[in-house]
N, C-alpha and C positions, 0 to 999 in steps of 0.2 A: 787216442787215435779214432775211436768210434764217432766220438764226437766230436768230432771236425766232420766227419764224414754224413753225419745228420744233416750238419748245417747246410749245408749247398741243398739240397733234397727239400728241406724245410721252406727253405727262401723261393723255390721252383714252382711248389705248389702253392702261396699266397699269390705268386703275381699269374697263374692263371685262374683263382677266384678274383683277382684284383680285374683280366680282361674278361671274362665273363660277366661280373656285375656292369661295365660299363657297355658292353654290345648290349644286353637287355635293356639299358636306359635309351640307348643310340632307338634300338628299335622302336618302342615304349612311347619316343619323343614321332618317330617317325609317321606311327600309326596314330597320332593325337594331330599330326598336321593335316595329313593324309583326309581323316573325319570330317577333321573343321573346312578344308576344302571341296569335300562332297557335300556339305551341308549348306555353306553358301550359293557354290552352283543350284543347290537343289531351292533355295531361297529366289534367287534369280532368276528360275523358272517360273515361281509359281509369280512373280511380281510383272514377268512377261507378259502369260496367262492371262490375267488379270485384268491388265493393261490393253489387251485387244479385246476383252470381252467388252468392255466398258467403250469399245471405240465402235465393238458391232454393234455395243445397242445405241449408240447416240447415230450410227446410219439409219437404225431401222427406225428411230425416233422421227428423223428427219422424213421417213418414206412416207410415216402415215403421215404428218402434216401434212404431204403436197396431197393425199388422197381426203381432205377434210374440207371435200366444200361443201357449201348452204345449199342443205334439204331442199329446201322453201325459200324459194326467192318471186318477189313483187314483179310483177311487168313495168315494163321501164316506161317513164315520161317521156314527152317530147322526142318523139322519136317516129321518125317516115315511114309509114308500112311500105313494104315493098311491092314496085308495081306491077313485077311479073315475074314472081317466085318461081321455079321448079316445084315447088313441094307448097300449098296452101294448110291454113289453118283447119286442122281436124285431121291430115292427111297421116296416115299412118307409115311410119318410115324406119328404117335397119341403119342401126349407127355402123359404118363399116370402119372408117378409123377413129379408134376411142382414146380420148384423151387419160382414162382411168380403164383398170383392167376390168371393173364391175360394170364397164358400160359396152364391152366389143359386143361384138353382135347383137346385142338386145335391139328390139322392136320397140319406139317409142313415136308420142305424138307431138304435132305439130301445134305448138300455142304460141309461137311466133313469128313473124319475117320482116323483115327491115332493112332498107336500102342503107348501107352505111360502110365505111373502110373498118378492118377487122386489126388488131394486130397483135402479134405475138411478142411479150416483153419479158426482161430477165430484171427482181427485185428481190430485193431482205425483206422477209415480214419483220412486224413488229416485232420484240422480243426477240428477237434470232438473230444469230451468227453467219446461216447460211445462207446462201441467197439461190433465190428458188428459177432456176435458169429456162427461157424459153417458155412461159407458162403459155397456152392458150387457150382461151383469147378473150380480149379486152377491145370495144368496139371506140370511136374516135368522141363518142357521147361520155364515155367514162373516165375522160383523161385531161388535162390541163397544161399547160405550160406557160412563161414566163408572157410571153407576148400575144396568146390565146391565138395562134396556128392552129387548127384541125389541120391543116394536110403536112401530114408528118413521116419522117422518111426513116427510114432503120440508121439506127445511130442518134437520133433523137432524143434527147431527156426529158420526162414528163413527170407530172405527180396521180397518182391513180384516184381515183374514184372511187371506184369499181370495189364492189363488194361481195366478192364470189367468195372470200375465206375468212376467216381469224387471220387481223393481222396486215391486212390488204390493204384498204384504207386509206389514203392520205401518202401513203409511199412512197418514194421515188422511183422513179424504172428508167431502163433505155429499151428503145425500141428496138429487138431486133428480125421481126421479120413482117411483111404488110401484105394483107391478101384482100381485095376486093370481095363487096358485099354480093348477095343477099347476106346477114347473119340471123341463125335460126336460133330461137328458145322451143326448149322441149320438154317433156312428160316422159316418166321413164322407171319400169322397175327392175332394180340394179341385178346380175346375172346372180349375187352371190344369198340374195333373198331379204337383205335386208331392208331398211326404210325407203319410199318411195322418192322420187327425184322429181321435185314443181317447178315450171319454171326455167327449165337448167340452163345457165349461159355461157358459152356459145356456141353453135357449130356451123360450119359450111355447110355448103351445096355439095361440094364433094368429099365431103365425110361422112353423105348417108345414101344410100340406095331403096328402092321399093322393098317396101316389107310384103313376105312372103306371104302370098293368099291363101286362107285357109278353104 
């Protein structure tokens, strides 16, 4: 009689180590999924991360390019001096809107003036992907087209001349904006103290004002 009475007792307590070792595995299995799910998130972030740093710095790549123009540039051939400037050669003058942030407000000189149409065009440099939108300006000396038009209207397709960057050259462009001469070349050192500016091409008549008299 005793043992009969073991046996139920015996059999009670194997099948609750039998659900204890199986909720340990349960759990076991749970916390291993659990892991490998925080771990890929956490993989997915950092490939995020990554991913935009590499997209900021091909922006910031692109910024200095468009801030890479020629030091030293030549005075140009063939070309009309102007015949009744605002501002004369030698005249000292305040660039008030600047094409580059090293140029606002500095005080620079006057080493050229010439009657010609001015304009503003959007092209790819060489080597590049991106195309360098609205640059200006490029005067009607520095440009070509298929049927050799000088007077050319925004929307215009031309091949550039114009040598003011890395890149520039030979290019194709569309014209998109036209502003009447005088166009001025200038002398200039840069706000941020670096290398001097010879030559610079171009700027308006309204993009400079009297420099302030000392």
């Amino acid at each position: 009689m005793r043992k009969r009475k073991a046996l139920p007792f015996v059999t009670l307590f194997t099948s609750v180590l039998l659900l204890g070792a199986c909720s340990n595995n349960e759990n076991d299995q749970q916390e291993q999924q659990a892991g490998s799910t925080a771990e890929s998130t956490e993989m997915s972030h950092m490939d995020d991360s990554g991913h935009h740093m590499e997209d900021s710095s091909g922006h910031m790549d692109h910024g200095s390019m468009e801030m890479e123009h020629n030091r030293n540039e030549d005075e140009p051939e063939d070309m009309q001096d102007a015949s009744n400037p605002q501002y004369s050669v030698g005249d000292k003058v305040e660039v008030t809107d600047a094409h580059m942030d090293i140029m606002e407000g500095v005080t620079a000189t006057i080493t050229g003036a010439y009657d010609t149409t001015l304009y503003q065009v959007t092209f790819t440099p060489e080597d590049s992907d991106e195309p360098m939108e609205d640059h200006k300006w490029v005067v009607a000396e520095e440009m070509a087209s298929d049927d050799d038009n000088e007077d050319y209207e925004e929307g215009d397709e031309v091949t550039l001349t114009a040598d003011h960057m890395a890149g520039m050259q030979g290019q194709s462009a569309e014209i998109t904006g036209v502003h009447e001469g005088p166009a001025y070349m200038i002398d200039f050192e840069p706000a941020d103290g670096s290398e001097k500016f010879t030559n610079h091409k171009w700027v308006t008549e309204d993009e400079l004002g009297p420099a302030d008299e000392e």
